[in-house]
C-alpha positions in Angstrom: -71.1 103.5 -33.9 -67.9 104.1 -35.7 -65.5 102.5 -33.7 -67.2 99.0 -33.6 -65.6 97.8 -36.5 -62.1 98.9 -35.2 -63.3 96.9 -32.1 -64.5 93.6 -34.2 -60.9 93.8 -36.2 -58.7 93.7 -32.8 -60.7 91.1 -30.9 -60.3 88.6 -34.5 -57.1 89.5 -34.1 -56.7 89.0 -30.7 -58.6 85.6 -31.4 -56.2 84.5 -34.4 -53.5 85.3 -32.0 -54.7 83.2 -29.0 -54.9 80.4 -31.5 -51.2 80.2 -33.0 -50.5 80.4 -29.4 -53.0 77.7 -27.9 -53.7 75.8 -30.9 -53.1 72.6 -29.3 -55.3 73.4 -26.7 -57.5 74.6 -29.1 -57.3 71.6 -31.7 -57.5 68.9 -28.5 -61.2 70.7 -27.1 -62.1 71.2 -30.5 -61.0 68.1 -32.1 -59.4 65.5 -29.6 -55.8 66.3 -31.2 -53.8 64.5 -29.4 -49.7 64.4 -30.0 -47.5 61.5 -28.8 -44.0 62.6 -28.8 -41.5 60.0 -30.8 -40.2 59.0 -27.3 -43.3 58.5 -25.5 -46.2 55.8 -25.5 -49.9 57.2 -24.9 -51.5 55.3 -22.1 -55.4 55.8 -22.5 -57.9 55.9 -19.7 -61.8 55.9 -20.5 -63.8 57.6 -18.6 -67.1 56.3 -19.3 -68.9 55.3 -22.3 -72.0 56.6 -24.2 -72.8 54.0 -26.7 -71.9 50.5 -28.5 -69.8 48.7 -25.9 -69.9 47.2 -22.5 -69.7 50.1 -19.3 -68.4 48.4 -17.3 -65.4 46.0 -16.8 -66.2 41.9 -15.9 -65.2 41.3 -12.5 -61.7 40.8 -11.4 -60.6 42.7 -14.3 -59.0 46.2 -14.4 -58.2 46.3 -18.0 -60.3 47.7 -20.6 -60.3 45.3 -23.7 -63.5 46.0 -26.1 -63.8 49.3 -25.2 -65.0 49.2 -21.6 -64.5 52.4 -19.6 -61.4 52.4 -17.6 -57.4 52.0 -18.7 -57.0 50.5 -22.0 -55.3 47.6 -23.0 -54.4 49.6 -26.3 -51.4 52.4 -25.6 -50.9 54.8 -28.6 -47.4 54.8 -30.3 -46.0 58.0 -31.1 -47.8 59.9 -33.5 -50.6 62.1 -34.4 -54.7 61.6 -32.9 -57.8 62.8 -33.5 -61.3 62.4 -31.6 -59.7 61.9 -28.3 -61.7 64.7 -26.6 -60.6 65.1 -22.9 -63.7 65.2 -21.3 -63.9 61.5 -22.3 -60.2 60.1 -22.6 -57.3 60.9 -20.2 -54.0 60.3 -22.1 -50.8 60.1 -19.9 -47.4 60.1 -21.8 -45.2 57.3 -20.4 -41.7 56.9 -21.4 -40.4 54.1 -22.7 -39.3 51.0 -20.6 -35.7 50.8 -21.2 -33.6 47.5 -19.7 -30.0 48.6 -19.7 -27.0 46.4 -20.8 -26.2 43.3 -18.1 -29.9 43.6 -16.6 -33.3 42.2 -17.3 -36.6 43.0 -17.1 -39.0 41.1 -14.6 -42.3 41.2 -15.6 -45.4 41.3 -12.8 -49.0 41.2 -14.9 -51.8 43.4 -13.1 -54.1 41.7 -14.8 -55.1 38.2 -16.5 -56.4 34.9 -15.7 -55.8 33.7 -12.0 -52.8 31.2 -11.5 -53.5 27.7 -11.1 -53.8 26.3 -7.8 -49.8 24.9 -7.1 -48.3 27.3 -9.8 -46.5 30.8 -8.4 -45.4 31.7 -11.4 -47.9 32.5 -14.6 -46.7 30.8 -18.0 -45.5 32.6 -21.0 -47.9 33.7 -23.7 -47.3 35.1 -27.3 -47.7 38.9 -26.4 -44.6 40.7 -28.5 -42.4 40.5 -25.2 -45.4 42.5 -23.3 -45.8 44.7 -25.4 -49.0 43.7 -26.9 -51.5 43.9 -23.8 -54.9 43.5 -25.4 -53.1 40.1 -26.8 -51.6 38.9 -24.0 -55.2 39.0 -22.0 -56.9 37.7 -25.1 -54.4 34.6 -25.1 -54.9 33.7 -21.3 -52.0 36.2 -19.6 -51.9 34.9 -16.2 -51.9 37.8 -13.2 -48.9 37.8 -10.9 -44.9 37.2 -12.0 -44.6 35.9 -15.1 -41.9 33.8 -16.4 -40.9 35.2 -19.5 -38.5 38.3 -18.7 -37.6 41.2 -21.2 -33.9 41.2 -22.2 -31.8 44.4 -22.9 -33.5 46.5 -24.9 -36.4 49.3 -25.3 -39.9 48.2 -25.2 -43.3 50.4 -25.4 -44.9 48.8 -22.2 -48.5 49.7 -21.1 -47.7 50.3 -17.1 -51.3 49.8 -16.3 -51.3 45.9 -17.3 -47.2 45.5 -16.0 -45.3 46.5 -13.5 -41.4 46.2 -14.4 -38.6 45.7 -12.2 -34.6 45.9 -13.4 -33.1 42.8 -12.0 -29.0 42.0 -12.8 -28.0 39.2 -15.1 -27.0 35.8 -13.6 -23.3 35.6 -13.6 -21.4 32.5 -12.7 -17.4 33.2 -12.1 -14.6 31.0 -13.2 -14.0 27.5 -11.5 -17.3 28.2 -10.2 -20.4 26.4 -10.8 -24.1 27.4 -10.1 -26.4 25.3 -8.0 -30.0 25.6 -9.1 -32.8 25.5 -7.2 -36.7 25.9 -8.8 -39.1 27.7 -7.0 -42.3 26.2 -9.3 -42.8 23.1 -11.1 -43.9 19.4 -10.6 -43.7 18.0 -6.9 -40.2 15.7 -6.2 -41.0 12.2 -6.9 -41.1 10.1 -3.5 -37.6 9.2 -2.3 -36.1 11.7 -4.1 -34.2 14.8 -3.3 -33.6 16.5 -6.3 -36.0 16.8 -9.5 -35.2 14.5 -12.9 -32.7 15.8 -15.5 -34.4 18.0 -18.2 -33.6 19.1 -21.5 -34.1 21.9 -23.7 -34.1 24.8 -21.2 -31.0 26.6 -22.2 -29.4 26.7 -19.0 -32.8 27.3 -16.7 -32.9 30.2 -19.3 -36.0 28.8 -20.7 -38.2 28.3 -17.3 -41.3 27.7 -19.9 -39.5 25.0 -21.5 -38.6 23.4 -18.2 -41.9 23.6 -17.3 -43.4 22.2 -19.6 -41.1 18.9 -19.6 -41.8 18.2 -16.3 -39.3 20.0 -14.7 -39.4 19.4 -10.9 -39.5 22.4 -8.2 -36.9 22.0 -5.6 -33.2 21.1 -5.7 -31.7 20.0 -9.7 -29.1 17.9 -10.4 -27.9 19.6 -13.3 -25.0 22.7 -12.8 -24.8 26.0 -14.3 -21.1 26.7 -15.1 -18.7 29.8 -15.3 -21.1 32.3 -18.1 -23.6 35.6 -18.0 -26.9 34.5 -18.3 -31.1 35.7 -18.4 -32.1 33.7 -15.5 -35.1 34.7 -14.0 -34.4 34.9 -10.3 -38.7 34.8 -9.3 -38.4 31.3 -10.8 -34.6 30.1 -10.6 -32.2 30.9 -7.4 -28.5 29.8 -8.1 -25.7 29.1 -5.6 -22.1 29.5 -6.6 -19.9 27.0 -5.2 -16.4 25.9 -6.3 -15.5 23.5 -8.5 -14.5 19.6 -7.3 -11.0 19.4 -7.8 -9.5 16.0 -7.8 -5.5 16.1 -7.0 -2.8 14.8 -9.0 -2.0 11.5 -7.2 -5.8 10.8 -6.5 -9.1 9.9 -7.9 -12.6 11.0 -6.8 -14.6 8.3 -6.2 -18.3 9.6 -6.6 -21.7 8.6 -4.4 -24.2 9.8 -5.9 -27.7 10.6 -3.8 -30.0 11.2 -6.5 -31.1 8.6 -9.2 -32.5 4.8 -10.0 -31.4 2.3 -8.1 -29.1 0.7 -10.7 -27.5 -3.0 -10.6 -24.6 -3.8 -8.5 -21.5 -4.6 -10.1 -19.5 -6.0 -7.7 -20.5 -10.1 -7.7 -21.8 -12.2 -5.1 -18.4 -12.0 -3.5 -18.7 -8.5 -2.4 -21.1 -8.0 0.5 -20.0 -4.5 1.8 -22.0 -2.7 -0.5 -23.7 -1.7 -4.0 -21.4 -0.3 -6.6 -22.9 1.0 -9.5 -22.7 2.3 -13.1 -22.9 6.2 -14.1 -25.8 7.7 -12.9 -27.4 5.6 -11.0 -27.9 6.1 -7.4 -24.9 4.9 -5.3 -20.8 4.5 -5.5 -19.9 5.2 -9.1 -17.9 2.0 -10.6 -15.4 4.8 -12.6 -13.9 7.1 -10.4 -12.9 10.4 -11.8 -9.2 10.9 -12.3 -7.7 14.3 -11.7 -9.2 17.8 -12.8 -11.8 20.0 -12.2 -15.3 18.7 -12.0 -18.3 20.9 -11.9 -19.9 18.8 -9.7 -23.3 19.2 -7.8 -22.3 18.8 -3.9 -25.6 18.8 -3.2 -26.7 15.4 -5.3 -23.5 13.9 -5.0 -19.9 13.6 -3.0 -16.6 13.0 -4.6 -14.5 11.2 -1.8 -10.9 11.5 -2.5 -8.8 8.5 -2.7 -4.9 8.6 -3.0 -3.1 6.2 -5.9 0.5 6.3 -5.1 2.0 5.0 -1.7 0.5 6.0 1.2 2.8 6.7 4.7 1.1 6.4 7.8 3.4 6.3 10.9 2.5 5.0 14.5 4.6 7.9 15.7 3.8 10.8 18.6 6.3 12.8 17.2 5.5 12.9 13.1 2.4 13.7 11.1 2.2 13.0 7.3 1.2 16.3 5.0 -2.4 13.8 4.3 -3.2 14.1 8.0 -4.5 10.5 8.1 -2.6 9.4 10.7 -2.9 12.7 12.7 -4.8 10.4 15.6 -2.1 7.4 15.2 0.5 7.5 18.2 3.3 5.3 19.8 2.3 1.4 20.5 2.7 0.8 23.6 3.4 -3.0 23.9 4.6 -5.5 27.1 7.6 -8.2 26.6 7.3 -11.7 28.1 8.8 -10.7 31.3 6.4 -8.1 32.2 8.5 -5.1 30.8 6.6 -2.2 28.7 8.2 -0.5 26.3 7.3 1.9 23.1 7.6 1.3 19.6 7.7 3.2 16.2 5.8 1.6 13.3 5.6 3.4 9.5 3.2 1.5 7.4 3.2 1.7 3.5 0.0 1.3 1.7 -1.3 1.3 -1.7 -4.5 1.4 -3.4 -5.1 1.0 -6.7 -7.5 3.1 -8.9 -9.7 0.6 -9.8 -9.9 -1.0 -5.9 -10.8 2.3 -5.3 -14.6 2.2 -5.0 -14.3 -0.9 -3.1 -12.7 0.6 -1.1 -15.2 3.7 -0.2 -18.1 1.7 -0.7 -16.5 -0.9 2.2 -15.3 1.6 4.5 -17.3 4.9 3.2 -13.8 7.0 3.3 -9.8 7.0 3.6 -10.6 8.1 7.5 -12.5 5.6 8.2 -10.3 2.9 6.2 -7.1 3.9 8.8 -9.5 4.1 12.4 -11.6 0.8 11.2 -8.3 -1.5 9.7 -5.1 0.2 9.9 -5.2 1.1 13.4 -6.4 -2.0 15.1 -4.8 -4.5 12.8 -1.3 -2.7 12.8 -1.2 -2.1 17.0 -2.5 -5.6 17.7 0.3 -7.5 15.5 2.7 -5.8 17.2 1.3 -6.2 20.8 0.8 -9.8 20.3 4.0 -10.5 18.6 5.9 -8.7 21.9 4.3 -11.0 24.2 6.2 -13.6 23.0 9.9 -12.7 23.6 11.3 -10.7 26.2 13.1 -7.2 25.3 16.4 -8.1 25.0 15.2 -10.7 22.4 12.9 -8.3 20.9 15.5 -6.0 20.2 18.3 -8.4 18.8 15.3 -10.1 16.3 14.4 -7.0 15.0 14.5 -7.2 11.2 13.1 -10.6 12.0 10.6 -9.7 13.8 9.9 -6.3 10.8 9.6 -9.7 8.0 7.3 -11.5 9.3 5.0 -8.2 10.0 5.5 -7.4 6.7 4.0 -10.7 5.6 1.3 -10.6 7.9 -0.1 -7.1 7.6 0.1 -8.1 3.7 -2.3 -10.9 3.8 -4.8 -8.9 6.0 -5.1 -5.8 3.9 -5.4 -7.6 0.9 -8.9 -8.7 2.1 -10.0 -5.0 2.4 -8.5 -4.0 -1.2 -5.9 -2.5 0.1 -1.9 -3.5 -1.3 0.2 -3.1 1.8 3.8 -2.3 0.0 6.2 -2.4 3.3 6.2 -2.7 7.0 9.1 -0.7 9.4 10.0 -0.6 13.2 11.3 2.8 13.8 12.6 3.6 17.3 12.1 0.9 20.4 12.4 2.6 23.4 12.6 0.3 26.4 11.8 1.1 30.1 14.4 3.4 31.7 15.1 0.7 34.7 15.9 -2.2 32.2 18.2 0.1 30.4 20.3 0.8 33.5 20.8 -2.5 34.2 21.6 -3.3 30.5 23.8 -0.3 30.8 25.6 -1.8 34.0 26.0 -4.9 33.0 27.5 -3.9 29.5 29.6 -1.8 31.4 30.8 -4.2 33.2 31.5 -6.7 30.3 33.5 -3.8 28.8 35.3 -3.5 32.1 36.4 -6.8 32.2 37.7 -6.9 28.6 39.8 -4.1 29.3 41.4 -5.5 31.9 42.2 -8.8 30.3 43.7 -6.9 27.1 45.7 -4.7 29.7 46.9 -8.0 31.2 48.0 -9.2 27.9 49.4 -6.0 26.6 52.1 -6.5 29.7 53.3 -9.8 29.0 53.7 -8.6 25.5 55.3 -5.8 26.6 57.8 -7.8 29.3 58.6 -10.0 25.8 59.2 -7.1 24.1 62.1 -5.7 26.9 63.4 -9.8 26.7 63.9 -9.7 23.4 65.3 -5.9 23.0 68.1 -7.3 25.4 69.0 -9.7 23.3 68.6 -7.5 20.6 71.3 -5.3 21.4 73.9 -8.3 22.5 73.4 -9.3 18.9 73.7 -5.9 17.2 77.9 -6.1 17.9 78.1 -9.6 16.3 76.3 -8.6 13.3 78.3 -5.5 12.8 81.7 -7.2 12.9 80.6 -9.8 10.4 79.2 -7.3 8.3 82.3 -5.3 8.2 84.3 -9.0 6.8 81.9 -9.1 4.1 82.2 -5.3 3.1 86.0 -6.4 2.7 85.4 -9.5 0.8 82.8 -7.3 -1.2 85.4 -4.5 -1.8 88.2 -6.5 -3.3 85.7 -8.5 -4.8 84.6 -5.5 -6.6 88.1 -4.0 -8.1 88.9 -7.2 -9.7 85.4 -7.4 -11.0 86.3 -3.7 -12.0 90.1 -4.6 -13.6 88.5 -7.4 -15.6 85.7 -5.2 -16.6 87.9 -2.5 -17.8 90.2 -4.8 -19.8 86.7 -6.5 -21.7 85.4 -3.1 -22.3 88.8 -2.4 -24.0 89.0 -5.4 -26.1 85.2 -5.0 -27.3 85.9 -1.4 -28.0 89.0 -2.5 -30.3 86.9 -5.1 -32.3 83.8 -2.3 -32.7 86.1 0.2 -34.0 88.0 -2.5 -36.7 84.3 -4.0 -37.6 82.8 -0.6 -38.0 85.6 0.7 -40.2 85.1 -2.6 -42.2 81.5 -1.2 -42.7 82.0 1.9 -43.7 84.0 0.8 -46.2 81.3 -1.5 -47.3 78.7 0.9 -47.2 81.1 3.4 -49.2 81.6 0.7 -51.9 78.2 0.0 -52.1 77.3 3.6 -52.4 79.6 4.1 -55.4 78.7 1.0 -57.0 74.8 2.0 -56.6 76.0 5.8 -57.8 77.4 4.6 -60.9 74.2 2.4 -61.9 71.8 5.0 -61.4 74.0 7.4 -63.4 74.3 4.5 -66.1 70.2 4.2 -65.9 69.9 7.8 -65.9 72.2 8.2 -69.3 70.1 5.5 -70.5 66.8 7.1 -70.2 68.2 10.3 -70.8 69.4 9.1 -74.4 66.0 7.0 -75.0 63.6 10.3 -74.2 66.4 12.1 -76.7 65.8 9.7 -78.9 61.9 9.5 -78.8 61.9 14.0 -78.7 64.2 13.5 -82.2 62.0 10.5 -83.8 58.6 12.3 -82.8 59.9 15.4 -83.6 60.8 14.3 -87.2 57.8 12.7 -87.7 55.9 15.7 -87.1 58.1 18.1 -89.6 57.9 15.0 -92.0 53.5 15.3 -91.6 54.1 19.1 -91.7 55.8 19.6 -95.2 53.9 16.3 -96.4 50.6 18.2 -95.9 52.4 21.5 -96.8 53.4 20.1 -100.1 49.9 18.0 -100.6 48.2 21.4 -100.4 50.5 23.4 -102.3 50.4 20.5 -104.9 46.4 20.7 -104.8 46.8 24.7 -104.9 48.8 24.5 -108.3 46.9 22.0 -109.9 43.5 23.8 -109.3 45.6 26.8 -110.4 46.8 25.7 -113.7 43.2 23.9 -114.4 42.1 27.6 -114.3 44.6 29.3 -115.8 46.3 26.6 -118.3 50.1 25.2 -118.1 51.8 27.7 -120.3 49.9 30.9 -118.0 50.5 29.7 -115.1 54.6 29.1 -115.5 54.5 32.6 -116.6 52.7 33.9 -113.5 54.5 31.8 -110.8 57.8 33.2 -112.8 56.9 36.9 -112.7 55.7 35.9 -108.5 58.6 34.6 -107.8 60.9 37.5 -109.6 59.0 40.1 -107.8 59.1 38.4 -104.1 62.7 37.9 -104.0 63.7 41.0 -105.6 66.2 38.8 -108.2 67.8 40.4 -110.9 66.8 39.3 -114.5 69.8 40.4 -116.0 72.8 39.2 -114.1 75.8 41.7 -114.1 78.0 38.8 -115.6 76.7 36.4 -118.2 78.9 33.3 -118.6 78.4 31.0 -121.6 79.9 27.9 -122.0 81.1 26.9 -125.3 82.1 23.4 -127.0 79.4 20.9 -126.7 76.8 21.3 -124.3 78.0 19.2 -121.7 80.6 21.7 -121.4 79.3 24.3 -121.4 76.6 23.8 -118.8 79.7 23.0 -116.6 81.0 26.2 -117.1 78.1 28.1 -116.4 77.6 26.4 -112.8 81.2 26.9 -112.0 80.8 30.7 -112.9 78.2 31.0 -110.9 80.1 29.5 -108.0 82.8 31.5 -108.4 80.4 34.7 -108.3 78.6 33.8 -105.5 82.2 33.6 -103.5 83.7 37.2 -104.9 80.1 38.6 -103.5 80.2 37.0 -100.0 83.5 38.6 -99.5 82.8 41.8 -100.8 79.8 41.8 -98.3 80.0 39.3 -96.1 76.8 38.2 -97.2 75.3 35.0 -99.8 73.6 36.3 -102.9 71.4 33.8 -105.4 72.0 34.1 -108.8 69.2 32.4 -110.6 70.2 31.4 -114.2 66.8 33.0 -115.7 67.9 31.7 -119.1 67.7 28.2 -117.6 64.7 28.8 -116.4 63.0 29.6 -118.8 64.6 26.9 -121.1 61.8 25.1 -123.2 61.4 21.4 -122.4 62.1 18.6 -124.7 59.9 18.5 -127.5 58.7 21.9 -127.3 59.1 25.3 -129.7 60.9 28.3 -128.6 
């Protein structure tokens, strides 16, 4: 009895234990707890129902929407739960559907509405990109592969109502394009072999919006070009091809397959087929000049035409880089007289760009234009023309003869659109027995001539020997009356030399005397010239002298006039200020102490008698000083009579 309260403690302990440890077993039988981790989507299953809603699932249908027993359309997000006991709910824990960078997401539907009779693929419905189950059934989600695809990304998808399968992007390389083909949509229309042009599908991105245009299943005229894109490859499958390229030199002349019949633009004149405007069924009217095109080899062909001048040569031996005339050989033609011989023929052709669709639309290609005209016309011409001359005359007439099939071949092309720009004969190669006989009998012509210039290259030669005979008979006569006239010559020479000598003499005698006459000329001349530019030198020697002395003078004469004006204006400001008598006084005393003069002078002469006299005197003292003191030092000293000086004037008092 006493230990069963021990025994109750350990077993609650043992109980509280169990339930720190279990708890979420504990809380999920006791309470439905159920945890959805943050990376994880609850998918439900019911496993039957007690009250308030339907037990059992319409038919056809494996998807619980109201509550039905069965999997759910609603997952749980991650998060807490409560009431989800297990003996009624199964929860699985689904990871997250995760579309990885450069693939997508194709979407199969286990459940929905069945697809339309025709329709393979079920049409998009507002369902937050699949994510929304019990709205997407609600909304009429179609069973089967849907259009609508999931891009990269994470999405909380219900696995029981879609299957998802990782599918790579579309991606078209450069100077590529992509041929579509749709797998669903409207039938082709009757005589058509690709569906109509639609809009507003982003690049087949879009199937809905295709779709629901009237997109046609089947081949499309429209291209995909060089790109990554979300194309749906349950609804869309895409061929790469390369691009058209039309040559420099060329233009692509287009026939298109698909399209209206359009109107023909080529007249009443033209009978050789329909030429039409831009995308219309038939040979475009604008060809496409050169570049890359991405066009749709499927709908349409591009059929190369070349623009500049065209060679095709009727040669076994030569083959033009264009290949044209790879099944054009050496005509064979007969002469008049039966002969057969081969011959060379290069023709020059030109078509213009615009004549260019007349051109395919007449002949449907270049191959076809050289087998169909070139050939037959070109070989014929010649054929006929050589059965009208034998070879010999054949041969000699052959620029003729490469004129007038210039002329000819001209006027024929021109009908087919075609400019023929210049017809040549190569090599003519006639039959090897008529050449040996030519040979022989040219031979034999050269023969001849060379006998008749041997022939006369002897009788030219025996008047040669004739005429060296008397040659050298003559040579004795000429030398003996050559050696008279050398005589005659020489004597005829020294008195030509004597009188020479004795002229040369005389004119040297007169040069001498008439060129001593000029020097003494010139000398005279010289002096005489010497002595008047010395006498005009003088002259303007003494007038600048004159003109340094006059201007010089003038100048001192301006100086001391504006010296003395200044000094006069000086003095009379002076003794304004300072009165007549001060002023006497104070230039006195200036003067007396700037020249240092003595006031009392060491001899004093007065003159006596009247005063005529004696003013006499006192000047000739004062001479007479002045001399004794320059020779005592050599030197002049002024003696200012200060008594004189300062003598009153006339009329005034002492």
């Amino acid at each position: 009895m006493e230990l069963s309260p021990l025994i109750m403690s350990w077993g609650w302990i043992i109980l509280l234990l169990l339930t720190f440890v279990l708890y979420k077993v504990v809380l999920r039988f006791l309470f439905g707890m159920v945890i959805v981790p943050e990376d994880r989507i609850g998918l439900v299953t019911k496993k039957y129902v007690l009250v308030g809603a339907e037990k059992g699932l319409p038919d056809g249908r494996i998807i619980a929407t109201k509550g039905e027993a069965g999997y759910q359309a609603q997952t749980l997000a991650p998060g807490l739960y409560w009431w989800m006991w297990p003996w009624q709910y199964g929860i699985t824990m689904q990871p997250f559907t995760v579309i990885p960078e450069g693939k997508i997401g194709l979407v199969l539907s286990n459940d929905g509405a069945e697809l339309p009779t025709g329709n393979i693929l079920a049409r998009r419905v507002d369902c937050d990109n699949f994510q929304d189950t019990e709205r997407f059934l609600s909304s009429g989600g179609q069973k089967g592969r849907q259009t609508a695809l999931l891009t990269p990304g994470t999405y909380r998808i219900n696995t029981f109502a879609f299957t998802i399968t990782i599918a790579d992007m579309t991606v078209i390389r450069e100077n590529m394009v992509g041929i579509i083909t749709t797998l669903d949509g409207a039938p082709l229309q009757p005589g058509q072999i690709a569906g109509k042009n639609v809009e507003g599908h982003n690049n087949f991105q879009d199937v809905d919006s295709f779709l629901k245009h009237g997109g046609n299943r089947g081949l499309q005229p429209q291209v995909v070009l060089a790109g990554s894109y979300y194309i749906n490859p349950w609804a869309i499958q895409i061929e790469e091809i390369p691009m058209t390229e039309v040559p420099i030199g060329h233009v692509g002349v287009v026939i298109s397959y698909i399209g209206e019949d359009g109107e023909d633009l080529t007249g009443e004149s033209f009978k050789h087929g329909n030429i039409v405007r831009k995308g219309f069924r038939g040979v475009w009217m604008e060809p496409l000049g050169p570049g890359k095109y991405p066009i749709n080899t499927y709908t349409m062909k591009v059929e190369g035409v070349p623009t500049t001048n065209l060679v095709l040569n009727w040669a076994n031996a030569r083959t033009e880089a264009h290949a044209l005339d790879r099944n054009l050989s050496t005509i064979t033609v007969r002469s008049k007289d039966g002969f057969p011989f081969n011959l060379d023929v290069a023709q020059i052709i030109h078509i213009p760009s615009a004549e260019a669709p007349k051109v395919i639309a007449r002949f449907g290609s270049m191959t076809n234009l050289v087998s169909q005209v070139l050939e037959p016309t070109i070989g014929n011409y010649f054929r006929n023309s050589a059965q009208d001359s034998d070879v010999i005359a054949f041969l000699s007439t052959r620029k003729e003869r490469q004129e007038a099939a210039r002329e000819h071949i001209r006027a024929v092309l021109e009908v087919y659109n075609v400019n023929a720009v210049d017809t040549l004969i190569g090599d003519i190669v006639p039959p090897d027995s008529l050449m040996k006989t030519l040979t022989d009998r040219k031979i034999a012509q050269e023969e001849e001539k060379t006998y008749e210039t041997q022939r006369m290259a002897q009788e030219k030669r025996q008047g040669m020997e004739r005429e060296t005979a008397l040659a050298d008979i003559q040579r004795e006569v000429v030398k003996a009356q050559q050696s008279v006239e050398i005589a005659q010559r020489t004597a005829d020479a020294a008195v030509k030399k004597s009188e020479g000598e004795a002229r040369s003499l005389k004119l040297q005698v007169v040069a001498e005397s008439e060129a001593t006459k000029i020097r003494a000329e010139a000398n005279a001349e010289a002096r005489r010239r010497q002595a008047a530019a010395d006498a005009e030198a003088t002259k303007l020697t003494a007038d600048a002298e004159a003109e340094r002395i006059a201007k010089t003078g003038n100048a001192e004469a301006e100086k001391i006039l504006a010296i003395g004006r200044s000094t006069a204006e000086a003095y009379e400001l002076q003794v304004r200020a300072m009165g007549d008598d001060n002023f006497t006084r104070f230039k006195i005393t200036e003067e007396i102490g700037k020249g240092q003069i003595r006031i009392i002078p060491d001899i004093v002469i007065n003159g006596t008698g009247n005063g005529s006299d004696g003013s006499l005197n006192g000047l000739m003292g004062l001479q007479l000083l002045e001399q004794i003191e320059e020779r005592k030092t050599g030197k002049v000293t002024k003696i200012v009579d200060v008594t004189k000086a300062v003598e009153p004037k006339a009329g005034e008092s002492n």
